[in-house]
N, C-alpha and C positions, 0 to 999 in steps of 0.2 A: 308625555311620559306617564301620567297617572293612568292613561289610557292601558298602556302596557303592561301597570302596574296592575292592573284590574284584573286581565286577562290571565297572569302568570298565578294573581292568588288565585282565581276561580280555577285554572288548574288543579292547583295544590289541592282543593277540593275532591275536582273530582278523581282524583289518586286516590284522597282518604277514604272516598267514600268504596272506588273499586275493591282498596284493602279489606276496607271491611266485610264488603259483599265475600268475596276471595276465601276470606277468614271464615264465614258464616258456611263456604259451598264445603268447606273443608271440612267442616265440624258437623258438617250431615253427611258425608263421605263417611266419616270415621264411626259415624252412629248406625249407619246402616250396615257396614261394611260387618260390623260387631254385632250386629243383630239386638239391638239395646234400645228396645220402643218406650222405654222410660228415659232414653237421653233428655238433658234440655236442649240439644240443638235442632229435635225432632216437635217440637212446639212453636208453632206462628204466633207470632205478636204482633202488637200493632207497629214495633217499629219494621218490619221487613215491609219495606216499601215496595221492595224488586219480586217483580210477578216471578222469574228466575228461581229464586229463595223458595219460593212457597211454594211452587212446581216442585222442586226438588222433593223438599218437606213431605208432598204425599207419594211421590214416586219409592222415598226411601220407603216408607211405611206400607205402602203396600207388596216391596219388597222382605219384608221382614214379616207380612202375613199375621202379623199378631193381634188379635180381635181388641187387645186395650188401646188399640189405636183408633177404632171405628169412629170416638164421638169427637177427635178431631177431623178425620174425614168427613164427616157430615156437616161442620163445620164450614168447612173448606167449599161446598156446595154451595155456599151465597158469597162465594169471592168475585171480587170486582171483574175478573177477566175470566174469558169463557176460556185460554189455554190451561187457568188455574184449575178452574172447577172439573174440565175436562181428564186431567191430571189427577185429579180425589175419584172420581169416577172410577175410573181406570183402578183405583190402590182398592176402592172396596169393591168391586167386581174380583180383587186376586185374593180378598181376605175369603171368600165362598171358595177357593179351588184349594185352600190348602188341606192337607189330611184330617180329616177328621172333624171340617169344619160344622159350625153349627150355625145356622142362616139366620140372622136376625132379622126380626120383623120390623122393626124401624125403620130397617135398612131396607129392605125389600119397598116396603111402603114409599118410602120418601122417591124410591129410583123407577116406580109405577107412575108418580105425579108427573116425572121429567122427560117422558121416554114421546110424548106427546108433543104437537105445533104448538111453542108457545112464543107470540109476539117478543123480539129479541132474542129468543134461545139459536141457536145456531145448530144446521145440520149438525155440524161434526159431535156436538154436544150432546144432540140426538143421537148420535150414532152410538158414540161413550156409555149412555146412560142404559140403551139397550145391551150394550154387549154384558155392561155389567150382570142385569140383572139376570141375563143368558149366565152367566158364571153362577151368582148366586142359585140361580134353578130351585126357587122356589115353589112349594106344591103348585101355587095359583098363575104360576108364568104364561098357561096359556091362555087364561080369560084377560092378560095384562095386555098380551103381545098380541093377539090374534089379530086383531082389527087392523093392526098396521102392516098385515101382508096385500092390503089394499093402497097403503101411500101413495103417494104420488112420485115419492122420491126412488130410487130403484135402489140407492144406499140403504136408505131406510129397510128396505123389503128385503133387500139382501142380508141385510147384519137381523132384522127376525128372525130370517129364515136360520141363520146359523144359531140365536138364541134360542132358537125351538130342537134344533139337535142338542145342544147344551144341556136342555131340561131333561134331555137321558142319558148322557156322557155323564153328567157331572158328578151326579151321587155316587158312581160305580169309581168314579176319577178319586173322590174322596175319601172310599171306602164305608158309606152309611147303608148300602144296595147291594149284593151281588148280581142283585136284579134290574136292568135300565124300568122306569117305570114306562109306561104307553102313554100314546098321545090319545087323544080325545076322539072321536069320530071326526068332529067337525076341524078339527086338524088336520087330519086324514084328507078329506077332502081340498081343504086350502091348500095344503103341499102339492096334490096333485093338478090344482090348477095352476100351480108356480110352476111346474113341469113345461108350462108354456109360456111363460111370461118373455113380453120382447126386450129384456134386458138382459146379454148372455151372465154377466157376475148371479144375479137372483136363480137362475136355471141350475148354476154352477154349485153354489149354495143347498140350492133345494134336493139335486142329484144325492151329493154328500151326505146331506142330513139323511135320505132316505139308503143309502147303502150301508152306514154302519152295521144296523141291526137286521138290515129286511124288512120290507111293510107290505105284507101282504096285498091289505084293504088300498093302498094305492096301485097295485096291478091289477087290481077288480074293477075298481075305478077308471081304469084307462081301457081297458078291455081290449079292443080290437084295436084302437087308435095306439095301444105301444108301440108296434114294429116305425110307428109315424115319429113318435118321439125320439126312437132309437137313431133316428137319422140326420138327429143334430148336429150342426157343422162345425160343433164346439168338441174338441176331443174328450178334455174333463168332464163334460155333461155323461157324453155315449159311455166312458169307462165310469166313472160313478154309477150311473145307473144298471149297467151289465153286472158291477159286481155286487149291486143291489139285489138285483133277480137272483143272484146266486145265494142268498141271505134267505131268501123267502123258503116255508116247511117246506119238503116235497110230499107229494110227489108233484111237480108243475106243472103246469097246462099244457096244450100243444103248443098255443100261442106263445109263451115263454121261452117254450123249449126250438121252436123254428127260431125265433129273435135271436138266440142264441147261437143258436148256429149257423146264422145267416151276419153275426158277429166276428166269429171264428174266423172272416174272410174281411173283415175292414182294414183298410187301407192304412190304421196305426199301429204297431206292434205293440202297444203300450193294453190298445182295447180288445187285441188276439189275449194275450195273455190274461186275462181278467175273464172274457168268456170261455176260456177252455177252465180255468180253476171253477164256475158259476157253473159248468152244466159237471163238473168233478164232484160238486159238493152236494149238485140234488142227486145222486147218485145214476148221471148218462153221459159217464166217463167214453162210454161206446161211440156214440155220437161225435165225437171230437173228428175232423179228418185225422186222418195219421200221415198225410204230404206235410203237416206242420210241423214234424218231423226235423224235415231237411229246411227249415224256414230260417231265413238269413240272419235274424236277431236273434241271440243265443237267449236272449230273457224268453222268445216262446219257443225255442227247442228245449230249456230248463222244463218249461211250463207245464209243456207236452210230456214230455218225461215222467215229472210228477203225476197228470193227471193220468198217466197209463197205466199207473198202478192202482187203479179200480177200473178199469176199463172189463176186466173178467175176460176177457178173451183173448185165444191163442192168434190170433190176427196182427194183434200189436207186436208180439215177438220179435218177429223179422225188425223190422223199425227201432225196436228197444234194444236189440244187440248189434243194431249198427252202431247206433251213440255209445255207443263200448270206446269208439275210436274219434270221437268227436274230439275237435281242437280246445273244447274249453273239458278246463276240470270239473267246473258246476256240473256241466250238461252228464261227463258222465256218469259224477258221485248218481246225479237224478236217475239215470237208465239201471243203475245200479242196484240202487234202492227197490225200484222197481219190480225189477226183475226177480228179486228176494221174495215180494212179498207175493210176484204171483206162483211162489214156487208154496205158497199157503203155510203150511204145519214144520216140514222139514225144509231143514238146509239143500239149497242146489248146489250141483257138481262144483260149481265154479267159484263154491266160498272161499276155497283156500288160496286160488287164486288172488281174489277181489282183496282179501281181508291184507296181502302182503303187497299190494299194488304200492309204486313208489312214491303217490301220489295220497298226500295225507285226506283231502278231501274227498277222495273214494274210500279209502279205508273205515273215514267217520262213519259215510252214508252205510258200509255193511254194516259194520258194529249196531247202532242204530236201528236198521232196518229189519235186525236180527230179532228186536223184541216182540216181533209178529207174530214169531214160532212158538207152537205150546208146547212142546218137548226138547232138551238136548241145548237146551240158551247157556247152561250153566256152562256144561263142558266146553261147547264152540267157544264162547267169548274170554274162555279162562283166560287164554294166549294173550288177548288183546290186551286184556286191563294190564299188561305189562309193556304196551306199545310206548316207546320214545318220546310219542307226539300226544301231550295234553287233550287235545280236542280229539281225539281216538281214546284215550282211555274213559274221558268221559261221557263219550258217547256210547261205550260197551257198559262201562255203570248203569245209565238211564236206558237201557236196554232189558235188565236184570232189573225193573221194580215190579213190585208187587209178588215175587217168587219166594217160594220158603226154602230155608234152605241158606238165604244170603247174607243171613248176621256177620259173619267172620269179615265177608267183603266193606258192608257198612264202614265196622268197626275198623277198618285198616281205614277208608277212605276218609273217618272223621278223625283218627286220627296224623292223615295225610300231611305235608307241608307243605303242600299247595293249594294256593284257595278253592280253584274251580272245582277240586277233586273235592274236596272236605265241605264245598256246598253243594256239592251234588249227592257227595254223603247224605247230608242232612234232610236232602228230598228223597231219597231213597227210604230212611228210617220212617218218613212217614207215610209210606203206600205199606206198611203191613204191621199188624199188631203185636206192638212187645213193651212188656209191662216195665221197660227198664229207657223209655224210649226220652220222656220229661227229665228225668238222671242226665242221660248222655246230652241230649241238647243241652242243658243248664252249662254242661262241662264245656262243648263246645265256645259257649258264646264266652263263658271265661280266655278261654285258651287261643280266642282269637281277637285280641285287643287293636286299636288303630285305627288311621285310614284305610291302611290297605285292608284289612279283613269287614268293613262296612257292610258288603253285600253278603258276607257267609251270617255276619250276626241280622243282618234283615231277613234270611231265609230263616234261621231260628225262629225268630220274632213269628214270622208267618207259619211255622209249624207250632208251636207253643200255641197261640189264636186258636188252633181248632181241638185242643184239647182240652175234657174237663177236669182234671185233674187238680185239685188245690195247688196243688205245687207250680205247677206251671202258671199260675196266677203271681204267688209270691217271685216268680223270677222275672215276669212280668212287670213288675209293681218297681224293684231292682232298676231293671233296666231305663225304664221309662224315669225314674228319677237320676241314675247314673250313668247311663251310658255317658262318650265323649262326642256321639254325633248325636246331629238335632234330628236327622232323620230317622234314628234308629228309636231314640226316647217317642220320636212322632208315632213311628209303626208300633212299637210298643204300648202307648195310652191308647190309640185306636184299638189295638186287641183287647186289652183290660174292656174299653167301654162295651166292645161286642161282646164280651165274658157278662157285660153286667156290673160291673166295678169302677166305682171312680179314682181315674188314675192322679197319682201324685204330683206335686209341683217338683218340678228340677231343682238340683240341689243349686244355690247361688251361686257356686264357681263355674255352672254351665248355663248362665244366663247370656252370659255377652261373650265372646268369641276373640282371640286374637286377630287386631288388623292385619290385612292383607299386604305382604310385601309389594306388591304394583298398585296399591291406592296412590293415588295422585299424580303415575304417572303420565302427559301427555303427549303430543305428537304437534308439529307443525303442519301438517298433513294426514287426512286418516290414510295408515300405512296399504300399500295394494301387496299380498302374497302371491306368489308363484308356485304350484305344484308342476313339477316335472314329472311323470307317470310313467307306464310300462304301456299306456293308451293315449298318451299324447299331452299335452299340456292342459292344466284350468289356473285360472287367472281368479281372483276375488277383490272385492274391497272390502277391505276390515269397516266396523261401524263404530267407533270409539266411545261418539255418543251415548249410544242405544248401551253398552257394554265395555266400559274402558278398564275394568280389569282383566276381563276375556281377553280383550286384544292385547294388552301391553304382557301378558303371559304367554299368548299366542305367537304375538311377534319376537317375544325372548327366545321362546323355543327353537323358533325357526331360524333364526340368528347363530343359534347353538348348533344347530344341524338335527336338533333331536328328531326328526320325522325321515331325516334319509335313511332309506332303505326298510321304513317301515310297510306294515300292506293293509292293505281295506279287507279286513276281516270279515264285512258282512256285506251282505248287498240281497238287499230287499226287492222284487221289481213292482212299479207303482210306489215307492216308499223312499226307502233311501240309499245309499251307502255309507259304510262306516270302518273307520278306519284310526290311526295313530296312537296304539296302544303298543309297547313296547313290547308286551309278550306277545302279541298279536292274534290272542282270542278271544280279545272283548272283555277281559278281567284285569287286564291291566291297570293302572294309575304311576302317577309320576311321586307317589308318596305323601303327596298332599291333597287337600281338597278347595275347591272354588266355590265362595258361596254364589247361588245365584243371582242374575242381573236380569231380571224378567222385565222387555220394555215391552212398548206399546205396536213395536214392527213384528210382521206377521209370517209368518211361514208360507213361502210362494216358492215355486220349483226353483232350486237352486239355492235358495237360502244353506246357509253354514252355522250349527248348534252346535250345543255340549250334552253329550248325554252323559247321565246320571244315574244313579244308584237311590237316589231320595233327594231331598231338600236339599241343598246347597253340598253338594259332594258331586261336581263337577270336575274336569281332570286335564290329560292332555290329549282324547280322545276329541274328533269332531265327527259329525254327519254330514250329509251335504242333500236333498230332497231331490226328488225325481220330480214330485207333482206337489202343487200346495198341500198341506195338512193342520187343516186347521184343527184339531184336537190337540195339537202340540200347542197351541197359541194361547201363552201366560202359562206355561208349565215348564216348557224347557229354555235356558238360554241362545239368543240368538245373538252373532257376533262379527258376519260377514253374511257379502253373498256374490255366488258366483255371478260373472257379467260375462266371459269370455271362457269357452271350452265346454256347456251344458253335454253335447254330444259328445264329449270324452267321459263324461259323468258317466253318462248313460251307457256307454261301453263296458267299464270297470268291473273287473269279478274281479271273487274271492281269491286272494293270492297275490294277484298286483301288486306292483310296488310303486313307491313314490320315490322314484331315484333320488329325488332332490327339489328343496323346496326354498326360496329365498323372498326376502322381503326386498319389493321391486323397484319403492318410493317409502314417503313418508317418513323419515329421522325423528328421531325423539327430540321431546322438548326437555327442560328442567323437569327433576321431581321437583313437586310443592305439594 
């Protein structure tokens, strides 16, 4: 009996102690959730026992991004368990990506010491402490990093190699550059021998890093031996690196320009499309076959289309007004466009046709493709700016910049009632000079309060930035202590610092944030969604883990029906699609905002985010990825990923609908 007696208190125990843990996961939910890095439940003590706790602890903090949290991070760097320390890793590697960030040297220093073999540190810890300091991108990254694109490990080389694109992403990510800085020679060189390394992830890597910007000095380097590289059996390598070539100044090489169109004919549609835009951008749009034309994936009939309009010759013609009659609307808004611009200065015969076509996404592309012409924009487009369809009238706006002449249109558009109109307004006032231009922005960013007006007061934000005007400093200064979003006050002190000014502290009622209605909800199962499509089905598994406010909002929605009969407004090829916006041109939100839930899982084809407007102003909008993109990785929320339907993904244009979307498994638990 006392035996049983035993067993039942040591129970009771371990209940007490679960409560408490429970209690403690609670109270860092609630802290993070509020953005509130002065909480007490955001400070480790000695009594959290549970490596759980502490993990948490810096996962919150380095989602809340706020630099007072560092010298517990650094802390947290000699915790007993490598998942803990791994975990503070990871939070000050995100404290370097937020807007405006300033790199501390401690921080850099201390994550230099750890990035190295040291007896008992554990790969993955290696991995952690490189990516960080890939985020932070401090000046001296690459005398830190270099050495270890020799490891032994191919993880190791591989997460370098993505730390060494970081050291140029990241400053521009930040906003302290418009300029990515350059690698070093001896970089230069190392990257190009990662070009061959026998582990395809490092190749994959190194491709990437070298296509953002273009590197020249690694296609000098590789010389004759590219067309060798080019024939990697890895698709991600061949398409990273093609669209790399197309990065590099022109005018390009023979050898460049053969690789490239000796491209143009691979076997993936994914790396046709990426070398017809690469020989479009060094300007031998000519060179493209024009059989790719009639090519079965509309992503390179899109592509071709596009790239036909510098092609300069009447060759292309025939070809470009066949896709007049193509099955998709992309392909023909693209022939369209096209067409326009090879018609140079004046409008062709067939504007008035195009501009009334029943098909909103041809109409864009004329509008749009109208601001080519130096004469007659005003008159042609007058018609449109009264077209029905939002994404046509604002595409006839940004059509009209830079003309004189267009104050009257501005001024109606800013003071438009719709957003997308009244921020395109607001881009439009700042392509030409008018002494009244600091005035009407100021008035705008009053007259557009909320969630929903976020993005027209971030476009302010970004037009005030490049003026010197005092005035536009004081409204600056305003905003940056008042606004109601963090991301707007963010863009705002960034402007002020680039102005030269240091910006204010937030006023205290916008320190910490109302909690989030789906905190603490859970699930007995992470739930699977079902998209029912106009291209066929995709299947997902939510990640609750990684993001359990994304999903438990995500799976309300779709519970609600909110996504039937919505459509995928964008669709990027090589990138993403995007789609569940209620208005359904990428401006929408559901009225409120989400803050972000930035984990440690990565953007790989098919993954499912939230895209964003700035910091934690997330919506009911998702993306879904074509190819991995590791630039998104610690920036945007990730929430799910596709497992089932990638090739329905890949089909999707603009206009599709989601008939209908249901949650397949997974039941909710209790809120707690």
């Amino acid at each position: 009996m006392r035996f049983f007696l035993a067993l039942f208190l040591m129970s009771l125990v371990g209940c007490g102690d679960s409560r408490v843990e429970d209690n403690r996961l609670a109270a860092i939910r609630d802290a993070e959730d509020r953005r509130d890095v002065d909480a007490p439940a955001l400070t480790v003590t000695s009594a959290d026992e549970s490596p759980t706790v502490r993990e948490r602890v810096y996962r919150a903090l380095g989602r809340i991004q706020d630099p007072a949290g560092l010298e517990r991070l650094l802390r947290g760097l000699d915790d007993d368990e490598s998942t803990v320390r791994q975990s503070a890793l990871f939070a000050i590697g995100q404290l370097g990506l937020a807007r405006g960030a300033v790199v501390d040297a401690t921080a850099v220093e201390t994550l230099g010491r750890r990035v190295g073999p040291v007896e008992g540190r554990s790969l993955d810890e290696r991995v952690a402490a490189i990516e960080a300091l890939g985020k932070l991108a401090p000046e001296n990254a690459e005398q830190i990093l270099l050495s270890l694109l020799e490891d032994p490990s191919a993880a190791i080389r591989a997460e370098t190699v993505d730390a060494l694109f970081r050291f140029r992403f990241v400053p521009t990510w930040r906003g302290q550059s418009d300029v990515p800085p350059e690698w070093s020679d001896i970089t230069v060189r190392s990257l190009a021998l990662s070009l061959r390394d026998p582990d395809v992830e490092v190749r994959r890597q190194t491709a990437h890093a070298v296509s953002r910007y273009g590197e020249p000095r690694v296609v000098d380097l590789l010389g004759g031996s590219i067309a060798a590289v080019l024939q990697d059996d890895d698709t991600l390598v061949r398409l990273w690196l093609v669209r790399g070539l197309g990065r590099i100044p022109a005018p390009a090489s023979s050898t460049v320009l053969s690789v490239l169109g000796d491209a143009c004919g691979d076997a993936e549609p994914s790396v046709r499309v990426e070398a017809m835009a690469a020989l479009a951008r060094l300007g031998e749009a000519a060179a493209i076959p024009v059989g790719l034309a009639g090519d079965t994936s509309f992503h390179v009939r899109r592509g071709w289309a596009n790239a036909a309009a510098g092609a300069g010759q009447e060759s292309v013609l025939p070809a470009l007004t066949g896709l007049l009659l193509d099955p998709s609307a992309e392909v023909r808004a693209a022939a369209v466009a096209s067409l326009i611009q090879h018609s140079e200065t004046t409008p062709p015969a067939e504007w008035e046709t195009w501009i009334a076509d029943p098909t909103w996404q041809v109409r864009a592309a004329a509008a749009a493709a109208a601001g080519s012409w130096e004469s007659d924009r005003v008159q042609h487009l007058e018609s449109v700016l009264a077209d029905p369809e939002t994404r046509v009238r604002t595409a006839a706006l940004s059509a009209l910049s830079g003309l004189d002449g267009i104050m009257p249109h501005i001024v109606r558009a800013l003071n438009d009632d719709d957003l997308a109109i009244r921020a395109t307004g607001v881009t439009l006032l700042t392509s030409i000079e008018n002494e009244q231009r600091v005035e009407l922005l100021g008035d705008v960013l009053r007259r557009s309060p909320g969630d929903d007006w976020v993005e027209v007061r971030e476009a302010v934000i970004a037009a005030l930035a490049t003026s010197d005007d005092p005035a536009a400093a004081v409204i600056l200064r305003d905003a940056a202590s008042n606004d109601t979003a963090s991301s707007v006050r963010a863009a705002s002190a960034g402007a002020l610092r680039r102005l030269g000014v240091e910006p204010p502290t937030p006023s205290g009622s916008l320190e910490t944030a109302t909690p989030s209605p789906w905190i603490g909800q859970t699930f007995r199962s992470p739930p699977r969604v079902r998209l029912e499509t106009d291209r066929g089905v995709i299947e997902m598994q939510t990640l609750p883990d990684a993001a359990p406010i994304h999903v438990a909002h995500f799976v309300e929605l779709v519970e609600r029906g909110f996504y039937d009969g919505l459509i995928w407004h964008r669709v990027v090829s090589n990138f993403v699609v995007q789609g569940g916006d209620p208005r359904g041109d990428g401006w929408g939100s559901p009225g409120y905002s989400l803050r972000d839930e930035i984990s440690r899982v990565r953007f790989r084809r098919g993954t499912v985010g939230m895209p964003k407007a700035g910091k934690d102003t997330g919506g009911c909008q998702l993306f879904i990825t074509h190819v991995p993109t590791p630039h998104l990785d610690g920036n945007y929320t990730i929430f799910a990923q596709v497992d089932v339907g990638m090739e329905v993904v890949d089909r999707l244009q603009v206009g599709d609908r989601i008939r209908r979307a249901r949650v397949s498994d997974g039941p909710r638990g209790p809120r707690r």
